[in-house]
C-alpha positions as CSV (number, residue, x, y, z in Angstrom):
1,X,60.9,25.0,-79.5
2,X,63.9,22.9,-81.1
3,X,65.8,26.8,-80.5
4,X,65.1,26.7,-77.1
5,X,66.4,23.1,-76.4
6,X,69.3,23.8,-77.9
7,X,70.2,27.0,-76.2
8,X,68.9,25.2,-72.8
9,X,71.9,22.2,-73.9
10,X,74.5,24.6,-74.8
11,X,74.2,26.7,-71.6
12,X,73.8,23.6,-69.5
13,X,75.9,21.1,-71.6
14,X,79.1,21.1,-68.6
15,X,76.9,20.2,-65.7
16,X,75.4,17.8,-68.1
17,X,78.6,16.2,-69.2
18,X,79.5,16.1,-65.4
19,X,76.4,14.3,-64.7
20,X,76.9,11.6,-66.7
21,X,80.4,11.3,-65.7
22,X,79.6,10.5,-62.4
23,X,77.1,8.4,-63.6
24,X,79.5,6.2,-65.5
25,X,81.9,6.1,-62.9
26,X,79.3,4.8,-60.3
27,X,79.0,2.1,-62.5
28,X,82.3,1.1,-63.1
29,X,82.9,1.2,-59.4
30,X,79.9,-0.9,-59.0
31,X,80.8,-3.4,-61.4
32,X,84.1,-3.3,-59.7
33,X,83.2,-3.5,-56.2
34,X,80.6,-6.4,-57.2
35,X,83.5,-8.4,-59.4
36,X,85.7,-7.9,-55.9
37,X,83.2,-9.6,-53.9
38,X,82.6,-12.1,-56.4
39,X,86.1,-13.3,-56.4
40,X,86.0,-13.2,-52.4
41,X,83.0,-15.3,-52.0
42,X,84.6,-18.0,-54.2
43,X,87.8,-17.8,-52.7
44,X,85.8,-18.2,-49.4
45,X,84.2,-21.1,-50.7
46,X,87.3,-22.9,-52.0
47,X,88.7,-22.4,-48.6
48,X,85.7,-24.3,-46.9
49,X,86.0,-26.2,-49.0
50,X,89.6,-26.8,-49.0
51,X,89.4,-27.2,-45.0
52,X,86.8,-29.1,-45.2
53,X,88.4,-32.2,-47.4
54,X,91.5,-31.6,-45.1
55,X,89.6,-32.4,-42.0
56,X,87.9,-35.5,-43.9
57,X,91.2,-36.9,-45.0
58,X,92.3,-36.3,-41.2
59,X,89.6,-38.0,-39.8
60,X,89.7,-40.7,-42.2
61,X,93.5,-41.5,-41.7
62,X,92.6,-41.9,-37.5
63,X,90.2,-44.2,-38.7
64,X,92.7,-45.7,-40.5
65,X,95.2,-46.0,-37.0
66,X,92.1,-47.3,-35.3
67,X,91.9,-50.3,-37.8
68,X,95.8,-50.8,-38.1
69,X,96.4,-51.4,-34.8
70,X,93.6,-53.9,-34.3
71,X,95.3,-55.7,-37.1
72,X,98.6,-55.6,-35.7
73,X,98.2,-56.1,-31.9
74,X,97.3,-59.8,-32.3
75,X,100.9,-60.4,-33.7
76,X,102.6,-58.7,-30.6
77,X,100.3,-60.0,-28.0
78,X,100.9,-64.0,-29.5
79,X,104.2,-63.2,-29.3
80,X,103.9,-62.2,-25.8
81,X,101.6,-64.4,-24.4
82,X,103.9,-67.2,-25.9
83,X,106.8,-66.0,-23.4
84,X,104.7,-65.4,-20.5
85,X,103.0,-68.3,-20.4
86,X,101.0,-67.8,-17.3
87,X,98.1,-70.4,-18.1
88,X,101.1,-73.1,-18.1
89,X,102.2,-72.4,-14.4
90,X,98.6,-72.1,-13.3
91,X,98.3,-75.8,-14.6
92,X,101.2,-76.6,-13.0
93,X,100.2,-75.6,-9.5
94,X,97.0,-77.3,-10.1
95,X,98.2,-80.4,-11.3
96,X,100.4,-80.2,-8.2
97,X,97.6,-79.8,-5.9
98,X,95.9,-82.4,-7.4
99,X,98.8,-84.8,-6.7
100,X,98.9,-83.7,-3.0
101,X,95.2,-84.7,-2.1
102,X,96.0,-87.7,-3.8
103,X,98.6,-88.6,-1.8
104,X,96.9,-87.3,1.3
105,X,93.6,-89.6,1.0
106,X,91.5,-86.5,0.6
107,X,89.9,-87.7,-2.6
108,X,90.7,-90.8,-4.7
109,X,92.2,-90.4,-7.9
110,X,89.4,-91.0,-10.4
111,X,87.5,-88.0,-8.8
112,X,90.1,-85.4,-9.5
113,X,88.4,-85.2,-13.3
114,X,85.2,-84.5,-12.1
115,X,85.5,-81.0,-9.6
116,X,88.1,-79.3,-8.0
117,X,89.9,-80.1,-4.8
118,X,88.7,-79.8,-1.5
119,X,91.2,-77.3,0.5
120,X,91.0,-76.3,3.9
121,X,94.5,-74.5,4.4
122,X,95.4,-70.8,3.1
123,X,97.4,-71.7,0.2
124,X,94.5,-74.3,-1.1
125,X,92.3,-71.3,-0.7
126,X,94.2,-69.5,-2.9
127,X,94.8,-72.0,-5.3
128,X,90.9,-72.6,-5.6
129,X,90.5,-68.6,-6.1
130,X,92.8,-68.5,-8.9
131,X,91.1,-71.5,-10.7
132,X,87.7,-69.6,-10.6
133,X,88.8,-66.4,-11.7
134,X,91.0,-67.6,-14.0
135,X,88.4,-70.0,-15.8
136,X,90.7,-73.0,-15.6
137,X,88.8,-76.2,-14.9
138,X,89.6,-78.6,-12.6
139,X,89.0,-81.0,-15.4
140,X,91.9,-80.3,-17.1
141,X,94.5,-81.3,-14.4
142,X,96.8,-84.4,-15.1
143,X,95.9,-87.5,-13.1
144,X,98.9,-88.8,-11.6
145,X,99.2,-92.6,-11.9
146,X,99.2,-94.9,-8.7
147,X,102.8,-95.2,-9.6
148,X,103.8,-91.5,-9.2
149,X,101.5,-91.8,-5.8
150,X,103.7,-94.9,-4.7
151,X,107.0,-93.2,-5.1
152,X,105.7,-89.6,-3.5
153,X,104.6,-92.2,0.3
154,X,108.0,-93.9,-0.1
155,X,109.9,-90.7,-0.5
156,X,108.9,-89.3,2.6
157,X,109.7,-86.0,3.9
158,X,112.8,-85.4,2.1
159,X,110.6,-85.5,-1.8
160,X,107.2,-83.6,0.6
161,X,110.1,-80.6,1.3
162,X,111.5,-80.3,-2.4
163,X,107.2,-80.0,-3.4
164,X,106.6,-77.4,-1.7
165,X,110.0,-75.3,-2.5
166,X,108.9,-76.2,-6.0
167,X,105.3,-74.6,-5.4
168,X,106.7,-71.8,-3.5
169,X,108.7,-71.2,-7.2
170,X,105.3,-72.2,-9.3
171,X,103.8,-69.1,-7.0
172,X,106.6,-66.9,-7.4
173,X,106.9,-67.6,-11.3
174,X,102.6,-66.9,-11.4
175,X,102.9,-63.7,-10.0
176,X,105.6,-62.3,-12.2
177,X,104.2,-63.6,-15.3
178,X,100.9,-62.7,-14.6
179,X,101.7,-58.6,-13.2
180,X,104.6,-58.3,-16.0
181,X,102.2,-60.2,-18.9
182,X,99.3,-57.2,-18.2
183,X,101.8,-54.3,-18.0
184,X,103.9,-55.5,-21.1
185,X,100.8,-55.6,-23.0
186,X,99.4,-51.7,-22.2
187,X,103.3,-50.9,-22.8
188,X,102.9,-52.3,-26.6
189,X,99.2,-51.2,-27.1
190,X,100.1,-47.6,-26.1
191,X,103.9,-47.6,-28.1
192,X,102.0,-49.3,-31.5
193,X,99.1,-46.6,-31.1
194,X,101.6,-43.9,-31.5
195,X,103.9,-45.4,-33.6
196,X,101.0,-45.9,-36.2
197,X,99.9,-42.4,-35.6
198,X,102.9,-41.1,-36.4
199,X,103.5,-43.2,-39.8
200,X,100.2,-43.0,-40.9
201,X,99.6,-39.1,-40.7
202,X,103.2,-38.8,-42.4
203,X,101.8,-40.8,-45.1
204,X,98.9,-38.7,-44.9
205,X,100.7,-35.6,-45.1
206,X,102.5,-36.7,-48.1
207,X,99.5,-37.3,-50.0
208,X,97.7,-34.1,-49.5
209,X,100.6,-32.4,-50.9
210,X,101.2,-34.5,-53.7
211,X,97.3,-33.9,-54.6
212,X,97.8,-30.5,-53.8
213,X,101.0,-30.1,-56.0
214,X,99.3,-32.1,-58.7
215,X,96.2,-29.7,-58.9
216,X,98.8,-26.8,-59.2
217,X,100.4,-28.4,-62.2
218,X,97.8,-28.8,-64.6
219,X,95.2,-31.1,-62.7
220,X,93.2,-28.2,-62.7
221,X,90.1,-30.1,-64.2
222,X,89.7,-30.9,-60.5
223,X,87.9,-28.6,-58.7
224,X,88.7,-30.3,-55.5
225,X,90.8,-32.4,-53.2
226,X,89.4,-36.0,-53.5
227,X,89.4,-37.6,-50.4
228,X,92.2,-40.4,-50.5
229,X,91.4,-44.0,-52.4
230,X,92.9,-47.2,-50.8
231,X,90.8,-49.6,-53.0
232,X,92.9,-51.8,-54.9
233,X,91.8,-50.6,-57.9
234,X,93.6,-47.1,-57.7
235,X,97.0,-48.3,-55.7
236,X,98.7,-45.4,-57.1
237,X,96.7,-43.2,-54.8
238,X,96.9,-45.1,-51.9
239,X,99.2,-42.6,-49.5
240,X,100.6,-40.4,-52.4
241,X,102.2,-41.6,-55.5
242,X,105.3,-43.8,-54.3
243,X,103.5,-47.2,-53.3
244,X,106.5,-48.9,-52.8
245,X,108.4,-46.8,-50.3
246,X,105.1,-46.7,-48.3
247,X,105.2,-50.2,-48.3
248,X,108.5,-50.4,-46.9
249,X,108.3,-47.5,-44.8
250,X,104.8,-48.7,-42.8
251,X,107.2,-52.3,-42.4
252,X,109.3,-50.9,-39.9
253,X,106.6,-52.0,-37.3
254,X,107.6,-55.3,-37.5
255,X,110.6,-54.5,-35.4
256,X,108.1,-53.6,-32.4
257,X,106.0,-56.3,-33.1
258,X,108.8,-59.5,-33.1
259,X,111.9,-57.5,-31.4
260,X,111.0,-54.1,-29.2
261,X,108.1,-56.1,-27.3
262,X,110.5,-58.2,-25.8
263,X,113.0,-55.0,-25.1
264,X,110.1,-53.7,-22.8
265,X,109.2,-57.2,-21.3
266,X,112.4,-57.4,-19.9
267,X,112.6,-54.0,-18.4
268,X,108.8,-54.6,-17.0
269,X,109.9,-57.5,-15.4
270,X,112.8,-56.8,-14.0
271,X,110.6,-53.7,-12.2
272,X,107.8,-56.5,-11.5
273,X,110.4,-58.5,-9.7
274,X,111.6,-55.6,-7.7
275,X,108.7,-54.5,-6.7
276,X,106.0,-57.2,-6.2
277,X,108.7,-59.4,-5.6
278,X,108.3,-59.4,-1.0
279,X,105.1,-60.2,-2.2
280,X,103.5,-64.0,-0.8
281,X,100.2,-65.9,-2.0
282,X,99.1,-66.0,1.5
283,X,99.6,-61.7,1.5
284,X,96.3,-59.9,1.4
285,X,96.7,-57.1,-0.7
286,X,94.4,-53.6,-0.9
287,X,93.8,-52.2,-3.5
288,X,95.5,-49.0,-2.9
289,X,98.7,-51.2,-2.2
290,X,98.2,-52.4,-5.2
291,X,97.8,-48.9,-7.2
292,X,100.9,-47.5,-4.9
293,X,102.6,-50.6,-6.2
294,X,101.8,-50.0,-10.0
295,X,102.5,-46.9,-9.5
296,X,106.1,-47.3,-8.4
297,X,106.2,-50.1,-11.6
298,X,105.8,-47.1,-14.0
299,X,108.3,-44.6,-12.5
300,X,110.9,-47.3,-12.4
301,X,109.8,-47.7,-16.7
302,X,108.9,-44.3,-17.7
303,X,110.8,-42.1,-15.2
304,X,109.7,-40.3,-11.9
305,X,109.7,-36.8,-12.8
306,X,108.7,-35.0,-16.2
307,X,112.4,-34.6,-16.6
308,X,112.7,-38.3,-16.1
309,X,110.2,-39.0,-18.5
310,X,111.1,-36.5,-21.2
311,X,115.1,-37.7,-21.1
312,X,113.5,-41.7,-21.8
313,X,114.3,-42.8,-24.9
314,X,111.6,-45.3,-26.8
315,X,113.0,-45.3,-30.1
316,X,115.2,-48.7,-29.2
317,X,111.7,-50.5,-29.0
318,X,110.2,-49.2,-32.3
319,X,112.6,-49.1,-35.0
320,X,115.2,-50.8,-35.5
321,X,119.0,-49.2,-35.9
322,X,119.9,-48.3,-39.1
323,X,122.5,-51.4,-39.7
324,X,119.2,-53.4,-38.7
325,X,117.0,-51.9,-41.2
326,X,117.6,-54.3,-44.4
327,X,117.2,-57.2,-42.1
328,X,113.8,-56.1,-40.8
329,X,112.9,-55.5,-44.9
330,X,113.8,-59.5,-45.4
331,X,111.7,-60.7,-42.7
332,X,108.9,-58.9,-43.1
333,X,109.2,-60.0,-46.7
334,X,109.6,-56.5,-48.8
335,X,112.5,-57.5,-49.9
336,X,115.0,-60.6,-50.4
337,X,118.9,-61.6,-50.0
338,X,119.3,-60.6,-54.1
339,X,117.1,-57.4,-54.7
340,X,116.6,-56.0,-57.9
341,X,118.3,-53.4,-58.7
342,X,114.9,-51.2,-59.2
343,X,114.0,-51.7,-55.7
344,X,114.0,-48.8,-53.4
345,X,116.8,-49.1,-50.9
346,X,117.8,-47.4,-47.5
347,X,120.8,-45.7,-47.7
348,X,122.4,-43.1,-45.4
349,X,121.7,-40.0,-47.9
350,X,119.0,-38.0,-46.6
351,X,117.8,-37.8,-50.7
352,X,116.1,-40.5,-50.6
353,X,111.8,-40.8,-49.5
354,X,112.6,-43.7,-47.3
355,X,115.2,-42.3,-45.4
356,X,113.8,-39.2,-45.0
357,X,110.7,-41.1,-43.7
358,X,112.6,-43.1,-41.1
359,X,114.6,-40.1,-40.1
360,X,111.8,-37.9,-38.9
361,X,109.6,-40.6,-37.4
362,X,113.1,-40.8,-35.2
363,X,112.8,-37.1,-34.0
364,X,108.9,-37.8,-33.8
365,X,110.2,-40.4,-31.2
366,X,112.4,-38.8,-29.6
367,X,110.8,-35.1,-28.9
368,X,109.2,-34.5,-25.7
369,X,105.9,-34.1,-27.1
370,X,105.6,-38.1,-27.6
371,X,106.9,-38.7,-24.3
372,X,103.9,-36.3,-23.2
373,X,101.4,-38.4,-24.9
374,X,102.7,-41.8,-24.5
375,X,102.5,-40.8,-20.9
376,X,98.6,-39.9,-20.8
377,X,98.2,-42.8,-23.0
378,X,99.6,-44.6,-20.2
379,X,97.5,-43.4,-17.4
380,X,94.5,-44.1,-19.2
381,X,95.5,-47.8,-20.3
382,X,96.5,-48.2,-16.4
383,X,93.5,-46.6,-15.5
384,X,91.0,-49.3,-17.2
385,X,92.9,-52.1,-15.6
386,X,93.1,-51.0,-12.0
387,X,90.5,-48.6,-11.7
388,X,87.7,-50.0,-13.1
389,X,88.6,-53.9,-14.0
390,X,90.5,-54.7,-10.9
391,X,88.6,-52.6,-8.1
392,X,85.3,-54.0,-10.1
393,X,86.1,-57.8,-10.5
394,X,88.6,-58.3,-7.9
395,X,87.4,-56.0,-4.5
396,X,83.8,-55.2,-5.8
397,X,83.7,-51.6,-6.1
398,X,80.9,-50.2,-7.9
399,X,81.3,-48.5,-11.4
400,X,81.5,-44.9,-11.9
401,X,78.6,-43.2,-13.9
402,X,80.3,-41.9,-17.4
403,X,81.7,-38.2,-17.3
404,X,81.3,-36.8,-21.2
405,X,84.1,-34.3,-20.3
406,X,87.2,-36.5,-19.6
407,X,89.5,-33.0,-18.0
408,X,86.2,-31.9,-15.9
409,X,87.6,-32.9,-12.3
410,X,85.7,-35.9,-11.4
411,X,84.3,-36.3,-7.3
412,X,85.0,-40.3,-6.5
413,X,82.7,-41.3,-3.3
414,X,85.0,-43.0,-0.8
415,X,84.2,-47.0,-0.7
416,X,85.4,-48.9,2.1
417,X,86.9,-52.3,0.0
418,X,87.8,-54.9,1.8
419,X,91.7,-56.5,1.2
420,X,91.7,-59.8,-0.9
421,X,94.1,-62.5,-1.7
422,X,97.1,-61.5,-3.8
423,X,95.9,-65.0,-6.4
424,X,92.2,-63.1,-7.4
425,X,94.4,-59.8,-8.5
426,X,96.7,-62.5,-10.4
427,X,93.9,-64.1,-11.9
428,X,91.9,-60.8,-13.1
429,X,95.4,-60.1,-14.5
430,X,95.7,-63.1,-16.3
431,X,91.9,-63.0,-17.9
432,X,92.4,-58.8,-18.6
433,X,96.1,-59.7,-20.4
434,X,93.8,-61.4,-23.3
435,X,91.3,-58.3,-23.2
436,X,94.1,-55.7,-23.8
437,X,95.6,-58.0,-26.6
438,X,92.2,-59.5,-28.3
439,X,89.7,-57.8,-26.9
440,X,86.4,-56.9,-29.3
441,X,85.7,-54.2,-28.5
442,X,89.0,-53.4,-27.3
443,X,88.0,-51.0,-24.0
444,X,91.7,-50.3,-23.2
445,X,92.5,-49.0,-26.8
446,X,89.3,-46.8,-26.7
447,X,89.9,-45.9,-23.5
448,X,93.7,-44.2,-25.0
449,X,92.3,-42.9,-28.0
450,X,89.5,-41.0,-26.0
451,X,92.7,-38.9,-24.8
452,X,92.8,-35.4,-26.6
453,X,96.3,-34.6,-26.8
454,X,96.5,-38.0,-29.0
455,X,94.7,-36.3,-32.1
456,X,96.5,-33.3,-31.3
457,X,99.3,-34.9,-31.4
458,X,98.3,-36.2,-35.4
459,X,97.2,-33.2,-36.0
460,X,100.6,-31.1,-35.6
461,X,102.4,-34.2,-37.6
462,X,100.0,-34.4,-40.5
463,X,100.2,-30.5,-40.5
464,X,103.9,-29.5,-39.3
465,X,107.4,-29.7,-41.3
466,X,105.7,-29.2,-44.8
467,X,109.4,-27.2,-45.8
468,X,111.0,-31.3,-46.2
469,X,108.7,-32.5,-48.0
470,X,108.3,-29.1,-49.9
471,X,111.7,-28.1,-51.0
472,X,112.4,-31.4,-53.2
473,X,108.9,-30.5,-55.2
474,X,109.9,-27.1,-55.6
475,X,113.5,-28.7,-57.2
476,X,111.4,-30.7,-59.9
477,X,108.3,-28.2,-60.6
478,X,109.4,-25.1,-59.8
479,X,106.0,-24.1,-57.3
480,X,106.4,-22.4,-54.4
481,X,104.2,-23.2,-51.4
482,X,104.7,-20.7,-48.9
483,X,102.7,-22.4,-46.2
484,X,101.2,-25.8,-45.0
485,X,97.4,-26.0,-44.2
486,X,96.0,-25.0,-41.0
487,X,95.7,-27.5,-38.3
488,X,93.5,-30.6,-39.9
489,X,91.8,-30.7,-36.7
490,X,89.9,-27.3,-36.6
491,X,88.3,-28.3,-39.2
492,X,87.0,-25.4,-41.1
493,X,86.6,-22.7,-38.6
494,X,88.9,-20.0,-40.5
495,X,91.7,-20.3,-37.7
496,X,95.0,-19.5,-38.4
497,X,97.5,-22.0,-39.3
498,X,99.7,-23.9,-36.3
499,X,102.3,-24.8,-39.1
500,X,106.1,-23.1,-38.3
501,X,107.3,-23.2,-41.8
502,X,111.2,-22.1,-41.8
503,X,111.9,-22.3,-38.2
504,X,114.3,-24.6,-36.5
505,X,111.8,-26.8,-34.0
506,X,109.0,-26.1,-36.0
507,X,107.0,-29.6,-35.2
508,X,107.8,-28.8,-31.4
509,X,106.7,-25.5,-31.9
510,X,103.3,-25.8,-33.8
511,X,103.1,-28.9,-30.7
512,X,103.2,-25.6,-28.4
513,X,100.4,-23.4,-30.1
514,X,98.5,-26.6,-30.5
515,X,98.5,-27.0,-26.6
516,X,98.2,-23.8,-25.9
517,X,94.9,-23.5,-27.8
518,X,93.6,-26.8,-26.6
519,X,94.3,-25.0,-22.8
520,X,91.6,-24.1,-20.8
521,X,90.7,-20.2,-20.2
C-alpha cells in the first residue's frame, strides 16, 4: 500500500507540483488584488473626506461674509446718511409750510403742534404725502413766533417771492438727496459684499493650505482637516498662522467704508442731477418712467454696454493707493505714527504676505469677472427697491408669488398702475435708504447673495492661484503640491478640479470652466 502511494507520487509528482503552484499563486494575487482595493477604498475615503471638510470650511467662510458685512454696513450707511441728510430738508419744507398757513390765517399757531396742515393746492398735497410716507409728524415742526409772522405780513410780496424760490430749492435739494441717498447705498452694500468675499475666501484659502502643508510635515497625528477655529482661545488658527497680517490685511475696508462711499456718492449724484433733474413735485411720475429713469442712472455709473462695464474701474472706491495705505493702517488703528520695528509693514516688494495680499485683491477688482458679478448684484439690489418696494408701497401693485428657481423665466401679469406724485416715490426712498443700510433682516443683502454667480465667484477665489501662495512654502519646506483642491463648491461629488495651476490667467480661466459648468444644457 505505502509502495503504491509512492509510485502513484513519483509518476504524478510534476502535475502535483504544478497544482500547487497555481494554487499559491492565486493566493498571492488574491492577497494582492485585495491589499489594492484596500488602499483604494481608503484613499476614496480620505478624499470624501477631504472634500467634504473643504466644502464646510467654504460654507462656513460665506457665513462668515454674511456676518461681516452686517457688521460693517452700519459704519458706511451713518456715514452716508450723515451727508444726505434728507429727513433735515423734509423738516425744512414742513416747517416752511407751517409758517405759510400761519401767515395765511388758515390755522392759528398753537394748533400747528397738534396735526398737520390743511392744504388745498398741489404742492400742499404733496407736501402732506411725503409727511405720511415718510413718518414725520406734524408735531415736530418749529412754531414760528408771532414775531417771525409780523415781519413775513410787513414784507409783502417781495419776502412771499424769495419763500417760494427757497421751497422750489428745499424740493429740488429733497429729490436729489432722497434718489442719490437709496442708489449710494445699494452701490456700497453690493461693492462691500464683494469686497469681503474676496478678502475673506483669500484668507480662507490661505488657511487650508497652511493646514494642509502642516499635516504634510509631520502633523500627521491628524487624520483630518479641522474645520477653522475663530474663538479667541486658539487665535493662531484664526485664518492661517499669520494673525497679524490678517489683521491688517481685512483693514483695508476702512478705506470704502470712510473714503470710497463718498467717491460713488458723488458720481451717483451727479447722474441723479442729470437725470431726475427736469423733474417737478407737481410731475406725476409712472412707474415705468421711473425704472426707465433708474435705468439710465446705472448706465451713466456702471457703463451701457458689457464693454462699458468691463473697462469700469472700482478699485479707486475700495482700496486705497498704495502711498495711502499706511495712512488707512493709522486710522483704523493697526498701527501708529512710531511703529515697532516688529510690526509688519507694506512695502513695494512682492515678498512680503501683505503686499502680496493687497496685490491680488487688486486684479480680483479689476478682472472682468467682478465687474460680471457686481453687475447682477446690482440688478438684484435694484430689483428689491423698484420692483417690489416701490411698485408695492408707492403704486400698489400686488406681490409676486416666490419662484424657487431665480434663472427659470418668470411670466409677470400686466397691472394697469396708476401714475403718482413724484414726493410718495421720494418718500418710499427715504424710509427704504434705512432698510438697505439697517435693515434686520436685511431683504436687499439677501436678495444679492441669493445670486449664483456670487458663490461661484468665492468659489474660483478660495480655489484658484494656489502656485503664489505655493511656491514660497515649497522655498521653506521643500513639498511640492502639484495641484489646488477642486472647486469648494461641488462639494464632494468627485468632479475634477477648476484650479489652472501654471497658466498665465489662471483665476480668469478657472472663472470660465466655473461658468461654463454652472451653464444650462
Amino acid at each position: 500500500m505505502i509502495s503504491a502511494s509512492r509510485r502513484w507520487l513519483k509518476r504524478n509528482r510534476t502535475p502535483l507540483a504544478i497544482g500547487f503552484g497555481l494554487i499559491g499563486a492565486g493566493y498571492i494575487a488574491t492577497q494582492y488584488v485585495l491589499g489594492k482595493i484596500s488602499d483604494a477604498r481608503e484613499r476614496m475615503s480620505s478624499d470624501r473626506i477631504a472634500r467634504e471638510n473643504l466644502r464646510r470650511r467654504f460654507e462656513q467662510n460665506q457665513e462668515d461674509c454674511t456676518f461681516t458685512v452686517l457688521a460693517l454696513l452700519p459704519t458706511a450707511t451713518d456715514n452716508i446718511i450723515h451727508e444726505l441728510e434728507t429727513e433735515r430738508i423734509t423738516y425744512e419744507l414742513q416747517q416752511q409750510k407751517a409758517a405759510k398757513s400761519a401767515r395765511n390765517g388758515e390755522i392759528n399757531p398753537s394748533e400747528l403742534g397738534s396735526g398737520p396742515p390743511s392744504v388745498t393746492d398741489d404742492d400742499g398735497r404733496s407736501m402732506a404725502s411725503l409727511q405720511s410716507e415718510s413718518g414725520v409728524h406734524a408735531s415736530q415742526m418749529g412754531i414760528p413766533s408771532a414775531s417771525v409772522v409780523g415781519e413775513g405780513q410787513q414784507d409783502g410780496g417781495q419776502q412771499a417771492q424769495k419763500a417760494r424760490k427757497t421751497k422750489l430749492q428745499l424740493w429740488n435739494d429733497l429729490k436729489i438727496s432722497s434718489i442719490t441717498r437709496a442708489f449710494t447705498l445699494i452701490y456700497t452694500l453690493a461693492l462691500l459684499t464683494l469686497l469681503t468675499r474676496i478678502q475673506l475666501n483669500l484668507l480662507g484659502r490661505r488657511s487650508y493650505l497652511s493646514s494642509v502643508v502642516s499635516l504634510a510635515t509631520g502633523g500627521m497625528e491628524q487624520s483630518t482637516i479641522s474645520l477653522e477655529n475663530h474663538d479667541d482661545d486658539n487665535p493662531d488658527q484664526a485664518y492661517g498662522n499669520d494673525f497679524e497680517t490678517n489683521r491688517k490685511y481685512l483693514t483695508f475696508s476702512w478705506w470704502l467704508l470712510h473714503r470710497g462711499w463718498r467717491e460713488v456718492m458723488l458720481k451717483v449724484e451727479a447722474t441723479v442731477k442729470e437725470v431726475f433733474g427736469g423733474l417737478s413735485p407737481r410731475d406725476d411720475i409712472s412707474m415705468q418712467k421711473f425704472s426707465e429713469l433708474t435705468l439710465e442712472v446705472r448706465k451713466k455709473v456702471e457703463g451701457a454696454t458689457e464693454a462699458e462695464r468691463q473697462a469700469s474701474r472700482w478699485l479707486q472706491y475700495l482700496l486705497p493707493p498704495k502711498e495711502e495705505e499706511e495712512f488707512v493702517l493709522r486710522e483704523s488703528g493697526m498701527t501708529k505714527e512710531s511703529s515697532p520695528s516688529g510690526s509688519v509693514s507694506i512695502s513695494s516688494s512682492d515678498a512680503t504676505p501683505l503686499r502680496r495680499l493687497l496685490d491680488e485683491t487688486s486684479d480680483l477688482i479689476d478682472s472682468p469677472p467682478f465687474s460680471h458679478v457686481l453687475t447682477l448684484l446690482l440688478d438684484a439690489g435694484y430689483s428689491t427697491l423698484v420692483d417690489q418696494k416701490i411698485a408695492q408701497q408707492a403704486y400698489k401693485v400686488p406681490p409676486t408669488s416666490d419662484v424657487s428657481d431665480l434663472n427659470a423665466p418668470r411670466v409677470t401679469e400686466v397691472v394697469d398702475v396708476k401714475p403718482v406724485k413724484l414726493p410718495i416715490v421720494l418718500a418710499i426712498l427715504t424710509r427704504q435708504a434705512h432698510s438697505i443700510g439697517n435693515g434686520v433682516p436685511n431683504e436687499y443683502l439677501q436678495s444679492m447673495e441669493q445670486v449664483r454667480d456670487l458663490e461661484a465667484f468665492a468659489a474660483v477665489v478660495y480655489s484658484s492661484n494656489w502656485e503664489n501662495e505655493i511656491r514660497p512654502v515649497n522655498d521653506e519646506s521643500g513639498i511640492t503640491l502639484k495641484d489646488g483642491p477642486a472647486d469648494p463648491a461641488e462639494g464632494h461629488t468627485g468632479q475634477e478640479s477648476v484650479v489652472d495651476v501654471g497658466s498665465a490667467s489662471a483665476f480668469e480661466s478657472a472663472w470660465g470652466k466655473a461658468v461654463e459648468k454652472d451653464a444650462p444644457v
